[in-house]
C-alpha positions as CSV (number, residue, x, y, z in Angstrom):
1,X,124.1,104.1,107.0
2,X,123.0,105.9,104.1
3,X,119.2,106.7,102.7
4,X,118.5,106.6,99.0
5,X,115.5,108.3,98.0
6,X,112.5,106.7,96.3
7,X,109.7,108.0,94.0
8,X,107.9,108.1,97.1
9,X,109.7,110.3,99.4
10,X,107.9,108.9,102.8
11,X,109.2,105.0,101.4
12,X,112.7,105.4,102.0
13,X,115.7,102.7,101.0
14,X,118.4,102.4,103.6
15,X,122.1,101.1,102.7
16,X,123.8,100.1,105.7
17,X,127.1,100.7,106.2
18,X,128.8,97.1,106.0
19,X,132.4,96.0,107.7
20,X,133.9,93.0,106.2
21,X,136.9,91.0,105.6
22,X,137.9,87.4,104.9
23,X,136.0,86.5,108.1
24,X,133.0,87.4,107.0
25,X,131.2,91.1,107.6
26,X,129.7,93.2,110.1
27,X,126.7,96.0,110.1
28,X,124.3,97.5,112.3
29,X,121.0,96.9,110.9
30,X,118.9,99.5,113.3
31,X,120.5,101.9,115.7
32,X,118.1,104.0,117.0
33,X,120.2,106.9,117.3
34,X,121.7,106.9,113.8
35,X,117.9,106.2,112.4
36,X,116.8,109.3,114.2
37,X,119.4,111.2,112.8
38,X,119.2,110.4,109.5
39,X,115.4,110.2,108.8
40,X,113.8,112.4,111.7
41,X,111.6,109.9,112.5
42,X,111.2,108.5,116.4
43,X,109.7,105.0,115.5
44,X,109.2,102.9,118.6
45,X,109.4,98.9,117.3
46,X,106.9,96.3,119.3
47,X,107.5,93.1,117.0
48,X,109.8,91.6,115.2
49,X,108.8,89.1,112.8
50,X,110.5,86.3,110.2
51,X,109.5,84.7,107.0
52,X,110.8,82.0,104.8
53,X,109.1,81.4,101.3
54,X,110.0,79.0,98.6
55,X,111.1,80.6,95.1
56,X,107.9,81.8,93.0
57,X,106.1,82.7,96.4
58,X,104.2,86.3,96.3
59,X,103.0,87.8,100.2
60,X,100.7,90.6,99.7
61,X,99.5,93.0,99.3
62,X,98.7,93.5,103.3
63,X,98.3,96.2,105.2
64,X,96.0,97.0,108.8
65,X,93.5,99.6,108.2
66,X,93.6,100.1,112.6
67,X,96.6,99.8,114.1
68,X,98.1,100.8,111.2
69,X,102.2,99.7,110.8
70,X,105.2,100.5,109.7
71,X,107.5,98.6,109.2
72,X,111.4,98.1,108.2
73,X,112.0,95.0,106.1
74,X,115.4,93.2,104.9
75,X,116.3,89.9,103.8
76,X,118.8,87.7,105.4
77,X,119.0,85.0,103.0
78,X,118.0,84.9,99.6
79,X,116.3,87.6,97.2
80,X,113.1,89.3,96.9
81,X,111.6,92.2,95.1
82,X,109.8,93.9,97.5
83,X,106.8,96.8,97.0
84,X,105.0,99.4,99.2
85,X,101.9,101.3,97.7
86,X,100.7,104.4,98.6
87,X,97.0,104.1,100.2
88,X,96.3,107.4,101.6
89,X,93.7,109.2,100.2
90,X,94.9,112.4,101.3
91,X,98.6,111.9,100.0
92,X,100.1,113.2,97.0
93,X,101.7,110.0,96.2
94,X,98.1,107.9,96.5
95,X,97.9,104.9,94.5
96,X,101.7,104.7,93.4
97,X,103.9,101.8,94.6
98,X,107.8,101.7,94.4
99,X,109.7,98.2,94.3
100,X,113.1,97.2,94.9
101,X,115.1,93.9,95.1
102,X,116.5,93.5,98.5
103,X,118.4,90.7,99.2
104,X,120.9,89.2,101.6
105,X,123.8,89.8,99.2
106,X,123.0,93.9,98.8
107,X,122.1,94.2,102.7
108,X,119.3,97.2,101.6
109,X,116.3,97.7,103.7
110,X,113.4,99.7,103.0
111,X,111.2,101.6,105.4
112,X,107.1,101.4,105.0
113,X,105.4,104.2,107.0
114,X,102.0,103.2,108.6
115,X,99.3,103.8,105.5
116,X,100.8,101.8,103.0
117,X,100.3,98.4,101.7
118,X,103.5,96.0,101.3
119,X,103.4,92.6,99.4
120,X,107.3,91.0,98.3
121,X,107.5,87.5,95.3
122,X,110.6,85.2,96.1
123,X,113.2,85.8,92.9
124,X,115.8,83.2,94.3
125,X,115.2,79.6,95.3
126,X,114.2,80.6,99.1
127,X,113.9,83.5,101.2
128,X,114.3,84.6,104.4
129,X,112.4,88.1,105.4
130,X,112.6,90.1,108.3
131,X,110.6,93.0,109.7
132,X,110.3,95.3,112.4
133,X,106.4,96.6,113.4
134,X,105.5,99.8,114.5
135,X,102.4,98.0,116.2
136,X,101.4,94.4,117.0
137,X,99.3,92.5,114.6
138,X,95.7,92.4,114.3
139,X,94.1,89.8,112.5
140,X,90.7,91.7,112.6
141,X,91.9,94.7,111.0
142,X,94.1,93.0,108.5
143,X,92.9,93.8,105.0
144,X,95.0,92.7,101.4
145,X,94.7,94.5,98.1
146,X,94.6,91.8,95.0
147,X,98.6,91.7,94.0
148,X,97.6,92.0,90.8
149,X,95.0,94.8,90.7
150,X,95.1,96.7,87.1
151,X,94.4,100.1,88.6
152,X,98.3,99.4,90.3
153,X,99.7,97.9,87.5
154,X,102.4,97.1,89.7
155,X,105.5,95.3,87.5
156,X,106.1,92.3,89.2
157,X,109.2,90.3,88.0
158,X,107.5,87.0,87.3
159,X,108.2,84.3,84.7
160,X,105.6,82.2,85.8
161,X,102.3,82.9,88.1
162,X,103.0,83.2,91.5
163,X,102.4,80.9,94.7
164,X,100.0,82.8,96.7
165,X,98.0,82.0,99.9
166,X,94.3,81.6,99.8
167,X,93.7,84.7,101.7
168,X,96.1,86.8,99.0
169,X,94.0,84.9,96.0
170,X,90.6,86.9,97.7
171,X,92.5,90.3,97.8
172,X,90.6,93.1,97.1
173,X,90.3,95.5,94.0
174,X,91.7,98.8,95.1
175,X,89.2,101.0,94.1
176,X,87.3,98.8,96.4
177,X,89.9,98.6,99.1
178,X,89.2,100.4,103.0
179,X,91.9,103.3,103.0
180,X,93.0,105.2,104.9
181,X,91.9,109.4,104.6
Protein backbone atom coordinates (compact mmCIF):
# COMPACT_ATOMS: atom_id res chain seq x y z
CA UNK A 1 0.00 0.00 0.00
CA UNK A 2 1.08 3.36 -0.69
CA UNK A 3 -0.16 6.95 0.82
CA UNK A 4 -0.39 9.96 -1.45
CA UNK A 5 -0.49 13.05 0.27
CA UNK A 6 -3.35 15.64 0.04
CA UNK A 7 -3.63 19.39 0.58
CA UNK A 8 -4.77 18.40 3.84
CA UNK A 9 -2.07 16.44 5.40
CA UNK A 10 -4.49 14.65 8.14
CA UNK A 11 -6.95 13.55 4.82
CA UNK A 12 -4.80 11.02 3.45
CA UNK A 13 -5.25 8.96 -0.13
CA UNK A 14 -4.30 5.30 0.08
CA UNK A 15 -3.27 3.18 -3.25
CA UNK A 16 -3.40 -0.29 -2.50
CA UNK A 17 -1.11 -2.44 -3.68
CA UNK A 18 -3.19 -4.67 -6.38
CA UNK A 19 -2.24 -8.54 -7.63
CA UNK A 20 -3.86 -9.45 -10.83
CA UNK A 21 -3.89 -11.57 -13.77
CA UNK A 22 -6.26 -12.84 -16.38
CA UNK A 23 -8.25 -14.30 -13.38
CA UNK A 24 -9.10 -11.35 -12.11
CA UNK A 25 -6.98 -9.35 -9.08
CA UNK A 26 -6.23 -9.49 -5.60
CA UNK A 27 -5.54 -6.63 -2.72
CA UNK A 28 -5.78 -6.14 0.81
CA UNK A 29 -8.00 -3.35 1.47
CA UNK A 30 -7.07 -2.85 5.42
CA UNK A 31 -4.30 -4.64 7.21
CA UNK A 32 -4.02 -3.40 10.42
CA UNK A 33 -0.46 -3.92 10.67
CA UNK A 34 0.63 -2.32 7.34
CA UNK A 35 -1.99 0.73 8.19
CA UNK A 36 -0.05 1.22 11.44
CA UNK A 37 3.05 1.24 9.78
CA UNK A 38 2.52 3.47 7.18
CA UNK A 39 0.27 6.19 8.75
CA UNK A 40 1.05 6.03 12.67
CA UNK A 41 -2.34 5.86 13.43
CA UNK A 42 -3.93 2.94 15.82
CA UNK A 43 -7.64 3.23 14.47
CA UNK A 44 -9.84 0.65 16.08
CA UNK A 45 -13.07 0.07 13.35
CA UNK A 46 -16.66 -0.71 15.12
CA UNK A 47 -18.85 -0.58 11.73
CA UNK A 48 -18.80 -1.27 8.53
CA UNK A 49 -21.19 0.18 6.38
CA UNK A 50 -22.42 -0.01 2.36
CA UNK A 51 -24.15 2.35 -0.02
CA UNK A 52 -25.57 2.13 -3.47
CA UNK A 53 -26.75 5.41 -5.24
CA UNK A 54 -28.08 5.95 -8.68
CA UNK A 55 -25.88 8.26 -11.09
CA UNK A 56 -26.47 12.13 -10.34
CA UNK A 57 -26.95 11.18 -6.47
CA UNK A 58 -24.98 13.71 -3.96
CA UNK A 59 -24.56 12.24 0.11
CA UNK A 60 -23.51 14.91 2.27
CA UNK A 61 -22.14 16.84 3.64
CA UNK A 62 -22.42 14.68 7.25
CA UNK A 63 -20.51 14.52 9.95
CA UNK A 64 -21.33 13.70 14.03
CA UNK A 65 -20.52 16.56 16.20
CA UNK A 66 -20.30 13.63 19.49
CA UNK A 67 -19.01 10.58 18.66
CA UNK A 68 -17.15 12.02 16.18
CA UNK A 69 -15.85 9.32 13.15
CA UNK A 70 -13.50 8.61 11.02
CA UNK A 71 -13.78 6.85 8.56
CA UNK A 72 -11.94 4.91 5.47
CA UNK A 73 -14.09 5.03 2.34
CA UNK A 74 -13.62 3.08 -1.22
CA UNK A 75 -15.83 2.18 -3.94
CA UNK A 76 -16.47 -1.28 -5.11
CA UNK A 77 -18.48 -0.69 -8.06
CA UNK A 78 -18.84 2.30 -9.94
CA UNK A 79 -17.32 5.98 -9.51
CA UNK A 80 -17.68 8.77 -7.26
CA UNK A 81 -15.95 12.01 -6.49
CA UNK A 82 -15.65 12.01 -3.03
CA UNK A 83 -14.78 15.25 -0.40
CA UNK A 84 -13.77 15.67 3.25
CA UNK A 85 -13.72 19.37 4.74
CA UNK A 86 -11.91 20.56 7.39
CA UNK A 87 -14.25 21.63 10.51
CA UNK A 88 -11.97 22.18 13.32
CA UNK A 89 -11.79 25.42 14.50
CA UNK A 90 -8.54 24.99 15.97
CA UNK A 91 -6.82 23.39 12.75
CA UNK A 92 -4.77 25.10 10.33
CA UNK A 93 -6.53 23.55 7.45
CA UNK A 94 -10.23 24.86 8.81
CA UNK A 95 -12.76 25.30 6.31
CA UNK A 96 -10.77 23.62 3.28
CA UNK A 97 -12.03 20.46 1.70
CA UNK A 98 -9.99 18.11 -0.73
CA UNK A 99 -11.87 15.78 -3.38
CA UNK A 100 -10.84 12.92 -5.32
CA UNK A 101 -12.53 10.41 -7.69
CA UNK A 102 -12.41 6.94 -6.24
CA UNK A 103 -13.73 4.30 -8.03
CA UNK A 104 -13.80 0.57 -8.42
CA UNK A 105 -11.53 0.72 -11.44
CA UNK A 106 -8.49 2.89 -9.55
CA UNK A 107 -9.07 0.81 -6.16
CA UNK A 108 -8.00 4.37 -4.01
CA UNK A 109 -9.36 4.87 -0.66
CA UNK A 110 -9.18 7.95 1.37
CA UNK A 111 -8.98 8.23 5.13
CA UNK A 112 -11.38 11.04 7.03
CA UNK A 113 -10.08 11.65 10.54
CA UNK A 114 -12.84 12.26 13.20
CA UNK A 115 -13.66 16.36 12.77
CA UNK A 116 -14.32 16.49 9.30
CA UNK A 117 -17.33 16.48 7.25
CA UNK A 118 -17.58 13.97 4.16
CA UNK A 119 -20.31 14.20 1.36
CA UNK A 120 -19.46 11.97 -2.28
CA UNK A 121 -22.04 12.72 -5.97
CA UNK A 122 -22.33 9.45 -8.12
CA UNK A 123 -20.29 10.30 -11.60
CA UNK A 124 -21.09 6.83 -13.15
CA UNK A 125 -24.48 5.28 -13.66
CA UNK A 126 -24.45 3.51 -10.00
CA UNK A 127 -22.30 3.25 -7.14
CA UNK A 128 -21.44 1.11 -4.57
CA UNK A 129 -19.61 2.84 -1.31
CA UNK A 130 -18.05 1.35 1.37
CA UNK A 131 -16.81 2.63 4.81
CA UNK A 132 -15.24 1.71 7.89
CA UNK A 133 -16.35 3.86 11.37
CA UNK A 134 -14.24 4.76 14.00
CA UNK A 135 -17.51 4.89 16.18
CA UNK A 136 -21.16 3.68 15.78
CA UNK A 137 -23.69 6.02 14.41
CA UNK A 138 -25.70 8.38 16.22
CA UNK A 139 -28.65 9.76 14.71
CA UNK A 140 -28.94 12.46 17.50
CA UNK A 141 -25.63 13.94 17.03
CA UNK A 142 -25.65 13.66 13.24
CA UNK A 143 -25.37 17.19 11.75
CA UNK A 144 -24.92 17.99 7.61
CA UNK A 145 -23.38 21.15 6.23
CA UNK A 146 -25.53 22.46 2.90
CA UNK A 147 -23.33 20.58 -0.11
CA UNK A 148 -23.42 23.63 -1.64
CA UNK A 149 -22.46 26.24 0.88
CA UNK A 150 -20.57 29.42 -0.86
CA UNK A 151 -18.24 29.97 1.94
CA UNK A 152 -16.79 26.16 0.71
CA UNK A 153 -17.10 26.74 -2.68
CA UNK A 154 -16.50 23.20 -2.97
CA UNK A 155 -16.06 22.19 -7.10
CA UNK A 156 -18.38 19.52 -7.47
CA UNK A 157 -18.33 17.77 -10.92
CA UNK A 158 -21.90 18.17 -11.87
CA UNK A 159 -23.63 18.70 -15.28
CA UNK A 160 -26.85 18.76 -13.93
CA UNK A 161 -28.28 19.46 -10.10
CA UNK A 162 -27.83 16.73 -7.93
CA UNK A 163 -30.33 14.04 -6.34
CA UNK A 164 -30.17 14.80 -2.76
CA UNK A 165 -32.13 13.48 0.27
CA UNK A 166 -34.51 15.73 2.09
CA UNK A 167 -32.35 15.85 5.10
CA UNK A 168 -29.11 16.99 2.82
CA UNK A 169 -31.63 19.75 1.03
CA UNK A 170 -31.92 21.34 4.97
CA UNK A 171 -28.13 21.28 5.43
CA UNK A 172 -26.68 23.89 7.21
CA UNK A 173 -24.64 27.09 6.16
CA UNK A 174 -21.21 26.63 7.61
CA UNK A 175 -20.70 29.63 9.22
CA UNK A 176 -23.75 28.44 10.95
CA UNK A 177 -22.69 24.84 11.37
CA UNK A 178 -21.76 23.22 15.24
CA UNK A 179 -17.93 22.49 14.94
CA UNK A 180 -15.85 21.15 16.49
CA UNK A 181 -12.93 23.45 18.70
Amino acid sequence: MRIIPTTIPDLLVLEPKVFGDERGFFFESFNERVWRNLTGLDVHFVQHNHSRSAGGVLRGLHYQIQQPQGKLVRVTSGEVYDVAVDIRKSSPTFGRWFGTVLSAENKLQMWIPAGFAHGFCVTSDMAEFLYLTTDFWAPEHERCIAWNDPDLGIDWPLSTIPNVSAKDREGRAFRDADLFP
